[in-house]
PQR file of N, CA, C, O and H, with PARSE charges and radii, in Angstrom:
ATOM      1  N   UNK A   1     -27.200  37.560  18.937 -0.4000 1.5000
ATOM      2  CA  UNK A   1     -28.143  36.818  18.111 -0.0000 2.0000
ATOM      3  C   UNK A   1     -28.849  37.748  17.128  0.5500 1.7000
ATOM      4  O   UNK A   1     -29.358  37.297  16.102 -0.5500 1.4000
ATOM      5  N   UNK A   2     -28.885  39.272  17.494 -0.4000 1.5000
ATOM      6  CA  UNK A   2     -30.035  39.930  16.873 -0.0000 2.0000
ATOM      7  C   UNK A   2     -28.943  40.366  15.345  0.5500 1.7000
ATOM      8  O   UNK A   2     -29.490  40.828  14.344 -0.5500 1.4000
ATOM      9  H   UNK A   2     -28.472  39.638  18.328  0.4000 1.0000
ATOM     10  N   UNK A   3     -27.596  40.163  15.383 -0.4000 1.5000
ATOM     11  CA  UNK A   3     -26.606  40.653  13.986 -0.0000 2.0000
ATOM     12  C   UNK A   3     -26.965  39.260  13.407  0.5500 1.7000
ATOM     13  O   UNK A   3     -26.942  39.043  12.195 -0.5500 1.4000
ATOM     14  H   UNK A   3     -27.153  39.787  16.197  0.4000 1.0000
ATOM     15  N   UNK A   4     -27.224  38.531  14.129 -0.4000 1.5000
ATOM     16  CA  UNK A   4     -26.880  37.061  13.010 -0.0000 2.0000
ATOM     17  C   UNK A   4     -28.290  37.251  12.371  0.5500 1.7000
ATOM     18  O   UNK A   4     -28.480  37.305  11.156 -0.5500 1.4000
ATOM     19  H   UNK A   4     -27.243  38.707  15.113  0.4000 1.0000
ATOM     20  N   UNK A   5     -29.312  37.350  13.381 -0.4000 1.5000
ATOM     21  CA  UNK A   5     -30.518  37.422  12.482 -0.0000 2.0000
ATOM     22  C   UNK A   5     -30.617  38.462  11.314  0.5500 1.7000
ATOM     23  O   UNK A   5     -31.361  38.293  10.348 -0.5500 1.4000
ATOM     24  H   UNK A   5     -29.158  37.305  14.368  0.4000 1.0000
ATOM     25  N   UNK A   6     -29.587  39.845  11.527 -0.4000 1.5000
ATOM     26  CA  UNK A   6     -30.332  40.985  10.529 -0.0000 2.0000
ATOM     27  C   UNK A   6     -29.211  40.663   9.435  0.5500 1.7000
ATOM     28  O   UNK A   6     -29.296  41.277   8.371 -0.5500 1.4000
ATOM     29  H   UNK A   6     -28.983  39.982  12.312  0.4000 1.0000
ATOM     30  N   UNK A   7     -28.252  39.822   9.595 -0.4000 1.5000
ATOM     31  CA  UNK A   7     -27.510  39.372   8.664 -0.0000 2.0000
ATOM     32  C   UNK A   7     -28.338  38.845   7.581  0.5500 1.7000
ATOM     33  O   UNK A   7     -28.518  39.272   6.440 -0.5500 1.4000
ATOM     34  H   UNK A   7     -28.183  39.323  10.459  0.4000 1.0000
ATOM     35  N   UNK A   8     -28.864  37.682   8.274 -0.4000 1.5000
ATOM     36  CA  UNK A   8     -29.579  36.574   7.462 -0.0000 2.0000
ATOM     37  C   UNK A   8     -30.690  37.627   6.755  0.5500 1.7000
ATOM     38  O   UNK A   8     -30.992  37.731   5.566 -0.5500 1.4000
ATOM     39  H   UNK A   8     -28.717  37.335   9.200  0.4000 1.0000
ATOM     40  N   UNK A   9     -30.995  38.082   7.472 -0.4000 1.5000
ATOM     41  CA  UNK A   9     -32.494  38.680   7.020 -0.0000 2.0000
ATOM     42  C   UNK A   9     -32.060  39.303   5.868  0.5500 1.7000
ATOM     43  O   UNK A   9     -32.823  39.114   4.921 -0.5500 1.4000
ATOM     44  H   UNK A   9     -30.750  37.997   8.438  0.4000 1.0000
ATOM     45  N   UNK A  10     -30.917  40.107   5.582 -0.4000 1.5000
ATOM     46  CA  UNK A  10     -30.295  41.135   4.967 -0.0000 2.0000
ATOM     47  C   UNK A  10     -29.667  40.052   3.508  0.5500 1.7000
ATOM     48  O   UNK A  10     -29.596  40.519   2.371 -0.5500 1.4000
ATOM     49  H   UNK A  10     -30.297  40.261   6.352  0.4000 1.0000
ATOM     50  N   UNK A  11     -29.297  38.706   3.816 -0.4000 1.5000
ATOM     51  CA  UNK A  11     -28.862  37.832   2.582 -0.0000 2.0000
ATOM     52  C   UNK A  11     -30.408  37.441   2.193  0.5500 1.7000
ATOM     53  O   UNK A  11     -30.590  37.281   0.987 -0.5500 1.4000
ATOM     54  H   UNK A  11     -29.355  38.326   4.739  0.4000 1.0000
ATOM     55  N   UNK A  12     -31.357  37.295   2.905 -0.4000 1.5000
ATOM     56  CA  UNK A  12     -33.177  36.711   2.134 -0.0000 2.0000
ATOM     57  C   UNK A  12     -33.272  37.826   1.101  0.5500 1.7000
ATOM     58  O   UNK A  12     -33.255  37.448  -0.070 -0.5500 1.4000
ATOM     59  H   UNK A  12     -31.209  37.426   3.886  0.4000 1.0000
ATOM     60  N   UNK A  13     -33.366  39.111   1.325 -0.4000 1.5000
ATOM     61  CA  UNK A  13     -34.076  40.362   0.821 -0.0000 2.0000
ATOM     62  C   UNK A  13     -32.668  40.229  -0.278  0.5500 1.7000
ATOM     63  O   UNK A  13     -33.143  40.639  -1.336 -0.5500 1.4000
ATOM     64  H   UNK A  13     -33.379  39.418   2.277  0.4000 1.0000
ATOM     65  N   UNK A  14     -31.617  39.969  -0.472 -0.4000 1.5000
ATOM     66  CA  UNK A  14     -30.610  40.367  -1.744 -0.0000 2.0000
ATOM     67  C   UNK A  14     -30.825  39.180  -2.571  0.5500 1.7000
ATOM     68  O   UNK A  14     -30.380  39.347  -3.707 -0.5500 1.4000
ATOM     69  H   UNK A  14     -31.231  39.636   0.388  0.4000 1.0000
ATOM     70  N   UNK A  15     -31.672  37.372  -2.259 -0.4000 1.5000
ATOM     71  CA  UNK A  15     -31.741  36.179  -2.736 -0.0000 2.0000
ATOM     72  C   UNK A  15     -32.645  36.445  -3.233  0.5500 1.7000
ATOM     73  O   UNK A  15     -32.713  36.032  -4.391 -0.5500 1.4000
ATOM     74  H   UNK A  15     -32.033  37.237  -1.337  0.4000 1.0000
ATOM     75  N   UNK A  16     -33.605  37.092  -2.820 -0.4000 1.5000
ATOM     76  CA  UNK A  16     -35.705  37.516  -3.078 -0.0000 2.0000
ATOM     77  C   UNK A  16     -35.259  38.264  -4.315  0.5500 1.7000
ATOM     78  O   UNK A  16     -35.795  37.926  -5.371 -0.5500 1.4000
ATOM     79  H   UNK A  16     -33.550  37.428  -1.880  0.4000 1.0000
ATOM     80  N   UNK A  17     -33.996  39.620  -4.353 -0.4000 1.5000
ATOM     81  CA  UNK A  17     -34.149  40.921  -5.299 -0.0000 2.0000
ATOM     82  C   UNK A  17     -33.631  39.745  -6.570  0.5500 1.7000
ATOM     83  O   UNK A  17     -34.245  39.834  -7.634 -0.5500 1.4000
ATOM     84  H   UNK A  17     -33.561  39.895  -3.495  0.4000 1.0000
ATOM     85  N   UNK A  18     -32.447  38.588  -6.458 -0.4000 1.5000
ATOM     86  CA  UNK A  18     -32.687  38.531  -7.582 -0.0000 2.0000
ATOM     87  C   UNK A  18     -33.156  37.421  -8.013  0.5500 1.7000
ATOM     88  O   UNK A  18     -32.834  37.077  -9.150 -0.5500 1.4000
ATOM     89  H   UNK A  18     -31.948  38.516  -5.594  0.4000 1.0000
ATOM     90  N   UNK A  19     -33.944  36.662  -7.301 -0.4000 1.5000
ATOM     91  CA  UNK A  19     -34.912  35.513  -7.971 -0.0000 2.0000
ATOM     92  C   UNK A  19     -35.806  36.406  -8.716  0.5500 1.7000
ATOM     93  O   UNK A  19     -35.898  36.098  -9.905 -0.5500 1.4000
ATOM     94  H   UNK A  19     -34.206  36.941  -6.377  0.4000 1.0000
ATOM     95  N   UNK A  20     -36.410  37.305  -8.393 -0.4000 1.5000
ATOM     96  CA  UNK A  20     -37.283  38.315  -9.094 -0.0000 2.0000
ATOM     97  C   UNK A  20     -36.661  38.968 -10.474  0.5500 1.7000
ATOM     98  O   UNK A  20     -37.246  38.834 -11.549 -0.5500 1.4000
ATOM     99  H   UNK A  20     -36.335  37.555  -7.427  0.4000 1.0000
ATOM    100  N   UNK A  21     -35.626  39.569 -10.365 -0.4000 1.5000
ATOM    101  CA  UNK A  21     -34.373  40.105 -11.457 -0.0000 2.0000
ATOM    102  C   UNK A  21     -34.486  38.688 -12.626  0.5500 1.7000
ATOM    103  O   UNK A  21     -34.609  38.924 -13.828 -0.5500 1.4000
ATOM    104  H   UNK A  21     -35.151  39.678  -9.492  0.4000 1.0000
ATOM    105  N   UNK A  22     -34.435  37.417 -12.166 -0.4000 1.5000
ATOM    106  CA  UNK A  22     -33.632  36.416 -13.129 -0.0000 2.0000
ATOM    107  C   UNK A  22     -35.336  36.017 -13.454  0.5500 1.7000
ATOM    108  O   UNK A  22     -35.604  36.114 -14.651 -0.5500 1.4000
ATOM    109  H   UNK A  22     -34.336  37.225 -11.190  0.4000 1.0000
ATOM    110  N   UNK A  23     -36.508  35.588 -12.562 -0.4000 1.5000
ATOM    111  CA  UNK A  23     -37.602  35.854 -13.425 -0.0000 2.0000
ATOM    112  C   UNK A  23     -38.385  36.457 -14.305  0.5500 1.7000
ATOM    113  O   UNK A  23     -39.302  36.020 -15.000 -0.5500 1.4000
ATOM    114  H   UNK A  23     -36.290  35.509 -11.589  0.4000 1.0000
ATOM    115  N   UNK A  24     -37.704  37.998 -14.147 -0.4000 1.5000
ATOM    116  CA  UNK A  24     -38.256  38.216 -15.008 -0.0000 2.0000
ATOM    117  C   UNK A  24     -37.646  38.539 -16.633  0.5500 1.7000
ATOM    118  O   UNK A  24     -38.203  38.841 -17.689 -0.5500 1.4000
ATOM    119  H   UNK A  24     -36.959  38.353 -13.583  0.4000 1.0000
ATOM    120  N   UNK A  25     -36.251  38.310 -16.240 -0.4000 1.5000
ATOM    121  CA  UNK A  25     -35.267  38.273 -17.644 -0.0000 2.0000
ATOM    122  C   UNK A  25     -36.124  37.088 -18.283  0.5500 1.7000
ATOM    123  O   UNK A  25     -36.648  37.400 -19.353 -0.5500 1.4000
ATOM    124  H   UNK A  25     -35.799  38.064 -15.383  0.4000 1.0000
ATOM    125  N   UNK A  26     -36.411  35.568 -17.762 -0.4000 1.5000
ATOM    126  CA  UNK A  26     -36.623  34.546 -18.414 -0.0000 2.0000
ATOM    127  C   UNK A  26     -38.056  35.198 -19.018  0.5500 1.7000
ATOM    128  O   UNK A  26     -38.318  35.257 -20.219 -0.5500 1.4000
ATOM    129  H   UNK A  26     -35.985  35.315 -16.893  0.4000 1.0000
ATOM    130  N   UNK A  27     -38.744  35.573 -18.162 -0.4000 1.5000
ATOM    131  CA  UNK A  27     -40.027  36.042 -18.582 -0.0000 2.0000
ATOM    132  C   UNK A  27     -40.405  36.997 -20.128  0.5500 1.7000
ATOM    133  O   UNK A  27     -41.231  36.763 -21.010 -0.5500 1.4000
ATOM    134  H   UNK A  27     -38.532  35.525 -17.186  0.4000 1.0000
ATOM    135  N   UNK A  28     -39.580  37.926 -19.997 -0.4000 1.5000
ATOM    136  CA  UNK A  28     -38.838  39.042 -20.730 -0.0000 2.0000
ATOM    137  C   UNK A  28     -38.390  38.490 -21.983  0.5500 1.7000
ATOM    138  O   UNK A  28     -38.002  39.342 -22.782 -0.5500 1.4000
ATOM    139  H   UNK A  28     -38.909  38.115 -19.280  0.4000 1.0000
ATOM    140  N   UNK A  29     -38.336  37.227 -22.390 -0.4000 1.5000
ATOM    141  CA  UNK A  29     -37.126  36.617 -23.532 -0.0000 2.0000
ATOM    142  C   UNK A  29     -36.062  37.204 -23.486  0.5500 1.7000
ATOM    143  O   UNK A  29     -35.744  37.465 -24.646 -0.5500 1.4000
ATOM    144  H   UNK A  29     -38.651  36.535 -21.740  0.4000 1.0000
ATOM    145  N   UNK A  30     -35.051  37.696 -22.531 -0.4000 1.5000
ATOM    146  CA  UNK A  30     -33.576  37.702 -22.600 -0.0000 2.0000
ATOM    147  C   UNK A  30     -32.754  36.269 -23.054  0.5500 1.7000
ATOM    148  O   UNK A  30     -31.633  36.361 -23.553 -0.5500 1.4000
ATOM    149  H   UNK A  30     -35.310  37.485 -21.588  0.4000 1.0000
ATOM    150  N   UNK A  31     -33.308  35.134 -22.872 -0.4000 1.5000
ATOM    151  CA  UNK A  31     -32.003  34.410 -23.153 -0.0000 2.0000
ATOM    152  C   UNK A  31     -32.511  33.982 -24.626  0.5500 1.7000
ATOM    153  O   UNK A  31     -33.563  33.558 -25.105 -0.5500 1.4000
ATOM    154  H   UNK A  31     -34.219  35.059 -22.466  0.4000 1.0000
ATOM    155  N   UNK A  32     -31.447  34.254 -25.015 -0.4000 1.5000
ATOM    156  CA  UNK A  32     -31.043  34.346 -26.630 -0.0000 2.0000
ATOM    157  C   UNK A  32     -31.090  32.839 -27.417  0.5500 1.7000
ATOM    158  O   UNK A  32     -31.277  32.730 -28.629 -0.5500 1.4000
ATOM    159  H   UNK A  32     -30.592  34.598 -24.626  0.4000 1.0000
ATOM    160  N   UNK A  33     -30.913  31.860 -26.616 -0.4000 1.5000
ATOM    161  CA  UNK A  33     -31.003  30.303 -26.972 -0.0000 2.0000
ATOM    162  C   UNK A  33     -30.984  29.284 -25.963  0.5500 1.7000
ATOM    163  O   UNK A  33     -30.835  29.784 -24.849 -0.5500 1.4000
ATOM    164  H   UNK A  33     -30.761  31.948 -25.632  0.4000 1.0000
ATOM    165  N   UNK A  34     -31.066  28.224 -25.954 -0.4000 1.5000
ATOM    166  CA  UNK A  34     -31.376  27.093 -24.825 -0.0000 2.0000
ATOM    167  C   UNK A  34     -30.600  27.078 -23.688  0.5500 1.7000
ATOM    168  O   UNK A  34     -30.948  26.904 -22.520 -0.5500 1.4000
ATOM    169  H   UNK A  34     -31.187  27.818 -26.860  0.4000 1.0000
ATOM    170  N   UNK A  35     -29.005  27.372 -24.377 -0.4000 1.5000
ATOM    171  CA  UNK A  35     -28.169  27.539 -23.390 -0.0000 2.0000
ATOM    172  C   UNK A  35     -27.996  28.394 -22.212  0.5500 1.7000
ATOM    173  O   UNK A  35     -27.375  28.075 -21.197 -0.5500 1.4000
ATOM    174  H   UNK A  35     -28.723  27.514 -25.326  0.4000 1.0000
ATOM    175  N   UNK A  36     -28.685  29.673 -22.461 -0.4000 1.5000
ATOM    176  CA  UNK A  36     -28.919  30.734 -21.569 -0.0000 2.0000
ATOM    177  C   UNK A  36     -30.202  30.716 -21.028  0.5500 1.7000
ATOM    178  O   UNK A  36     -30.428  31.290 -19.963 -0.5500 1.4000
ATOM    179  H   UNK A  36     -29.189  29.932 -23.284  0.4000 1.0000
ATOM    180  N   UNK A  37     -30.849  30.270 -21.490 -0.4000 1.5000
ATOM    181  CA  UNK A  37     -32.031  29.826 -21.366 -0.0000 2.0000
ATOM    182  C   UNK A  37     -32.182  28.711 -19.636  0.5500 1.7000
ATOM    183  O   UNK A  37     -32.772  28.732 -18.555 -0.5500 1.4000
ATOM    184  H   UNK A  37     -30.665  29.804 -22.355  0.4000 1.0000
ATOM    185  N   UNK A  38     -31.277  27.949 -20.346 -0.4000 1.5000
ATOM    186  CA  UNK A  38     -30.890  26.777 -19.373 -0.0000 2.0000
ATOM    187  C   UNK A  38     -29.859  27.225 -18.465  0.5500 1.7000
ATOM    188  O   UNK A  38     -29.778  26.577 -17.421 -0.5500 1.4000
ATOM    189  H   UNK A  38     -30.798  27.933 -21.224  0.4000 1.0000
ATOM    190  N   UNK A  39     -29.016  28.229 -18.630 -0.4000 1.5000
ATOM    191  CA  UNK A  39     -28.021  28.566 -17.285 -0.0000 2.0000
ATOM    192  C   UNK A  39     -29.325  29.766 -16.206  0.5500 1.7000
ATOM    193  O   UNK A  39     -29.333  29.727 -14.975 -0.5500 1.4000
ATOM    194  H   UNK A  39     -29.081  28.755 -19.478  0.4000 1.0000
ATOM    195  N   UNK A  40     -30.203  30.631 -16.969 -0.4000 1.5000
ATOM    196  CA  UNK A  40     -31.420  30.920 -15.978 -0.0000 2.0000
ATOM    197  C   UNK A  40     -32.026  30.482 -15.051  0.5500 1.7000
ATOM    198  O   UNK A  40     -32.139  30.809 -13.869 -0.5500 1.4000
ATOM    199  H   UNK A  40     -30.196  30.663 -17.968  0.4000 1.0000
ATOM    200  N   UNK A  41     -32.554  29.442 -15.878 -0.4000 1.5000
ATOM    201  CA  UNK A  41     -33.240  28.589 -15.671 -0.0000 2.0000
ATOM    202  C   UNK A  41     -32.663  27.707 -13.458  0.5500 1.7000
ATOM    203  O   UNK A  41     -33.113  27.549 -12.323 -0.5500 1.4000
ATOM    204  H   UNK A  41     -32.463  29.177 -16.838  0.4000 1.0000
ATOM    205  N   UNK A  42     -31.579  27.506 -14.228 -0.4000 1.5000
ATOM    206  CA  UNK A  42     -30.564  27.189 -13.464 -0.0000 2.0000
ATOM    207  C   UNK A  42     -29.938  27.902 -11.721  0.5500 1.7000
ATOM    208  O   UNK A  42     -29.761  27.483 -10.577 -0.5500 1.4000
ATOM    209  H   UNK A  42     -31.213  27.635 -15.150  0.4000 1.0000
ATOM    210  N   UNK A  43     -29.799  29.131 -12.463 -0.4000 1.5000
ATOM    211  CA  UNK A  43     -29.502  29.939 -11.240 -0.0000 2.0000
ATOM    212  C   UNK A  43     -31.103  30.310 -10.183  0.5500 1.7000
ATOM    213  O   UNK A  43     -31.132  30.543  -8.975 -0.5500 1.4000
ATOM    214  H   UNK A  43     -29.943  29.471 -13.392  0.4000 1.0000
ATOM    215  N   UNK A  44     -32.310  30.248 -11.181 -0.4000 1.5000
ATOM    216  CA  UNK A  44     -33.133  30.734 -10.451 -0.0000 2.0000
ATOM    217  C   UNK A  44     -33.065  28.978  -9.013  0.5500 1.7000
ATOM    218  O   UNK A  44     -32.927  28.882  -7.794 -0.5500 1.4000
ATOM    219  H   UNK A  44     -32.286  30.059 -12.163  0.4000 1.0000
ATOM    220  N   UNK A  45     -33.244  28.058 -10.087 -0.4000 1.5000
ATOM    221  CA  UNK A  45     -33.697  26.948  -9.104 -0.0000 2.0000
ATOM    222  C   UNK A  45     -32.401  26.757  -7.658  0.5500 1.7000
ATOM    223  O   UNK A  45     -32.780  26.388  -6.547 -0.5500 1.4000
ATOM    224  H   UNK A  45     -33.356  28.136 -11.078  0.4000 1.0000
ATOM    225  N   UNK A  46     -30.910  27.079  -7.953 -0.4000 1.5000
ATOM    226  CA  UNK A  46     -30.440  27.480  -6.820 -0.0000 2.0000
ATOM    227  C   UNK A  46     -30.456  28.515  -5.857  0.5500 1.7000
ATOM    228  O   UNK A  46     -30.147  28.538  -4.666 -0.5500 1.4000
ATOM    229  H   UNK A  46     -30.602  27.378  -8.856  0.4000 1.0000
ATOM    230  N   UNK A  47     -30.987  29.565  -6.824 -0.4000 1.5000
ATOM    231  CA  UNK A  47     -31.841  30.861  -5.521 -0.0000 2.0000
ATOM    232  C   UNK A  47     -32.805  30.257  -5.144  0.5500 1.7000
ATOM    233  O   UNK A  47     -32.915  30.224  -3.919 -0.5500 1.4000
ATOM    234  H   UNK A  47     -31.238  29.547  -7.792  0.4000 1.0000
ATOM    235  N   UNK A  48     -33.557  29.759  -5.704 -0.4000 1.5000
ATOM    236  CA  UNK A  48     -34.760  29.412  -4.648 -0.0000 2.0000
ATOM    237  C   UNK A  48     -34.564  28.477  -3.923  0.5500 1.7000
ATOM    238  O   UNK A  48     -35.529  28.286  -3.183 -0.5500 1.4000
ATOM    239  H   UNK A  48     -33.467  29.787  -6.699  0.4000 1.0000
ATOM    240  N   UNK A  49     -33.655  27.704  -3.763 -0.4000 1.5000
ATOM    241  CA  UNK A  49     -32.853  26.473  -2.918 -0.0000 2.0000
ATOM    242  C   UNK A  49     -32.405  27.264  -2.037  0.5500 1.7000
ATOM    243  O   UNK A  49     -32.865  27.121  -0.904 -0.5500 1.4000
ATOM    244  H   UNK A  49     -32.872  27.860  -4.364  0.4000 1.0000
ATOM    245  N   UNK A  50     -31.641  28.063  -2.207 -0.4000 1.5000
ATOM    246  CA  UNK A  50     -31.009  29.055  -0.814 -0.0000 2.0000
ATOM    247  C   UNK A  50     -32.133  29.567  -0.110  0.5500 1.7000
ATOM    248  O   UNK A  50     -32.229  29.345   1.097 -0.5500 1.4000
ATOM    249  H   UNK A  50     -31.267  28.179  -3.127  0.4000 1.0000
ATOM    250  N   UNK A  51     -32.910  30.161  -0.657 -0.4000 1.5000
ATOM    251  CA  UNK A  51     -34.239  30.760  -0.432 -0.0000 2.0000
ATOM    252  C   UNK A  51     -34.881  30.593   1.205  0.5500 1.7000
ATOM    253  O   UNK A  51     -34.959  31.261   2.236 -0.5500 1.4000
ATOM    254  H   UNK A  51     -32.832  30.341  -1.637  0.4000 1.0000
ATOM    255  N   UNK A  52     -35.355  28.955   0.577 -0.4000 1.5000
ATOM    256  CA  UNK A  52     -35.617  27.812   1.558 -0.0000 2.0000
ATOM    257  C   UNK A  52     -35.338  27.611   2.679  0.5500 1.7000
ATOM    258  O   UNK A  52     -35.963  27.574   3.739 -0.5500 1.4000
ATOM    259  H   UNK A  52     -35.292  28.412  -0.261  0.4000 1.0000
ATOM    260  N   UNK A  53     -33.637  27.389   2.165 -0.4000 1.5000
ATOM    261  CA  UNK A  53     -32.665  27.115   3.524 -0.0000 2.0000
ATOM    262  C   UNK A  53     -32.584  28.513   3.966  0.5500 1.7000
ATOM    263  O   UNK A  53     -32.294  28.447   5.161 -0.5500 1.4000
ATOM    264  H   UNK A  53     -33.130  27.419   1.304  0.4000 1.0000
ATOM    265  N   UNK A  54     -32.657  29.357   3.728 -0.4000 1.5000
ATOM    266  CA  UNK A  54     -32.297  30.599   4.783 -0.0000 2.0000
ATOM    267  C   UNK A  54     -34.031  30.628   5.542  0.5500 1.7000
ATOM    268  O   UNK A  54     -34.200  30.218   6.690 -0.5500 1.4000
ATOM    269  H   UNK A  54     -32.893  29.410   2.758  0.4000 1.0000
ATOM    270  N   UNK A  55     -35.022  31.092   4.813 -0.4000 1.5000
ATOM    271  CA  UNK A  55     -35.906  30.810   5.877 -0.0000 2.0000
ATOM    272  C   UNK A  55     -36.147  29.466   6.703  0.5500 1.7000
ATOM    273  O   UNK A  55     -36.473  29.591   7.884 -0.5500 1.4000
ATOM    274  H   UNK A  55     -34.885  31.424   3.880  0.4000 1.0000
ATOM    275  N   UNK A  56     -36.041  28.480   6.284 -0.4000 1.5000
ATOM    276  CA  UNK A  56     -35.869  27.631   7.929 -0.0000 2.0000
ATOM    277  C   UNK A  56     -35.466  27.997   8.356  0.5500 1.7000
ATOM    278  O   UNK A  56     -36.030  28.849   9.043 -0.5500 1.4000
ATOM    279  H   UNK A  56     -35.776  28.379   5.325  0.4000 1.0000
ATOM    280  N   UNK A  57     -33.823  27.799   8.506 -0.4000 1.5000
ATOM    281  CA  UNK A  57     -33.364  28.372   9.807 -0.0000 2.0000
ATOM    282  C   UNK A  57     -33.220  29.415  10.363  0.5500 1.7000
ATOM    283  O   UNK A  57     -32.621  29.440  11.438 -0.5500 1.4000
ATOM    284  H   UNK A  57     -33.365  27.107   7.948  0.4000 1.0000
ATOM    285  N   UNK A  58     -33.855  30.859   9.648 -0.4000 1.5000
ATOM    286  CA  UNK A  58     -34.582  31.860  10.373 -0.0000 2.0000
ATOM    287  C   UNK A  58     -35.581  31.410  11.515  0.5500 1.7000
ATOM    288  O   UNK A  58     -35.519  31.617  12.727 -0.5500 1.4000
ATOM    289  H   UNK A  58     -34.342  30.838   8.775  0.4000 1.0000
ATOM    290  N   UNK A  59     -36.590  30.682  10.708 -0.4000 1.5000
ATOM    291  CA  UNK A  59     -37.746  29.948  11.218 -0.0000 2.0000
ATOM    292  C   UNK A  59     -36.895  29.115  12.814  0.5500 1.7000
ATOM    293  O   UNK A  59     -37.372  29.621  13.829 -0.5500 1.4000
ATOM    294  H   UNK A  59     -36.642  30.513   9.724  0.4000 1.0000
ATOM    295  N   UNK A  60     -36.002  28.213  13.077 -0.4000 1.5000
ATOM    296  CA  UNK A  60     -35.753  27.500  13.346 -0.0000 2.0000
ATOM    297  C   UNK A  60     -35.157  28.593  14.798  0.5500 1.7000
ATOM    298  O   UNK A  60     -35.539  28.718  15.961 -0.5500 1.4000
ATOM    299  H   UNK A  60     -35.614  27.802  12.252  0.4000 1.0000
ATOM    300  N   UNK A  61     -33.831  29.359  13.801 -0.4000 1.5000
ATOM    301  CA  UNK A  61     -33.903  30.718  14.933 -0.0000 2.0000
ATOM    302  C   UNK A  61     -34.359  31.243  15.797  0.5500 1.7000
ATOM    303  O   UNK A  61     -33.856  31.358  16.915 -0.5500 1.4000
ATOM    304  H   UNK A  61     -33.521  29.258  12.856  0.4000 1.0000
ATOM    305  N   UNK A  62     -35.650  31.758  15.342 -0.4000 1.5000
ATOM    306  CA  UNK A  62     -36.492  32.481  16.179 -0.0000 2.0000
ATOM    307  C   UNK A  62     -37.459  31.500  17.195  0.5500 1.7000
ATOM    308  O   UNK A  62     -37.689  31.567  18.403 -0.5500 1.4000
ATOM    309  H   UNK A  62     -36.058  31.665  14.434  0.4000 1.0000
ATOM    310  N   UNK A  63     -37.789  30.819  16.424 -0.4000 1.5000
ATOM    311  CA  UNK A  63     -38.168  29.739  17.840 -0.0000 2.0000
ATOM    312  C   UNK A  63     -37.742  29.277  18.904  0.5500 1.7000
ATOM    313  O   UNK A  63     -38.375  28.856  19.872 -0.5500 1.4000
ATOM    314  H   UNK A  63     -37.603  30.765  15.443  0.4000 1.0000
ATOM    315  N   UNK A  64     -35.935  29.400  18.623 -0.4000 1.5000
ATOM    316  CA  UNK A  64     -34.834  29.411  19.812 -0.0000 2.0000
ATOM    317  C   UNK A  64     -35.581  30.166  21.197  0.5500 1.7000
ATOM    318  O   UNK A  64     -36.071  29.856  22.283 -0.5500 1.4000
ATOM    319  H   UNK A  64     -35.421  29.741  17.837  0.4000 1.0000
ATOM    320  N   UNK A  65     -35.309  31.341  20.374 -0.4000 1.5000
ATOM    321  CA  UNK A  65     -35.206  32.816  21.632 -0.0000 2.0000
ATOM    322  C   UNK A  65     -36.459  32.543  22.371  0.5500 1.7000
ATOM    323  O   UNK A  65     -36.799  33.273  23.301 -0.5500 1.4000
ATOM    324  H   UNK A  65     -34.912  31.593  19.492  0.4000 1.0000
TER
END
């Protein structure tokens, strides 16, 4: 149980590095027009969807043991 957890733990901390990375490009004015703008935009709201789902069922995890 303790690899599955440092797994997970180990995919949060690489989802966290780049919700942070893609905020602050948008932040930054990297995207050049709407379209990039809007594929950012985009990837951040499915990192932070994964985000979510990996801490529940961390959450959900550890309440197991």
């Amino acid at each position: 149980m303790e690899d599955t957890l440092s797994f997970a733990y180990g995919i949060l901390k690489t989802v966290e590095s780049r919700i942070t990375l893609t905020e602050e490009n948008i932040l930054q004015g990297a995207p050049l027009d709407m379209e990039s703008y809007k594929q950012l935009v985009g990837e951040l709201e499915g990192l932070q969807y994964a985000k979510r789902e990996i801490k529940d069922r961390l959450d959900r995890l550890e309440k197991e043991e």
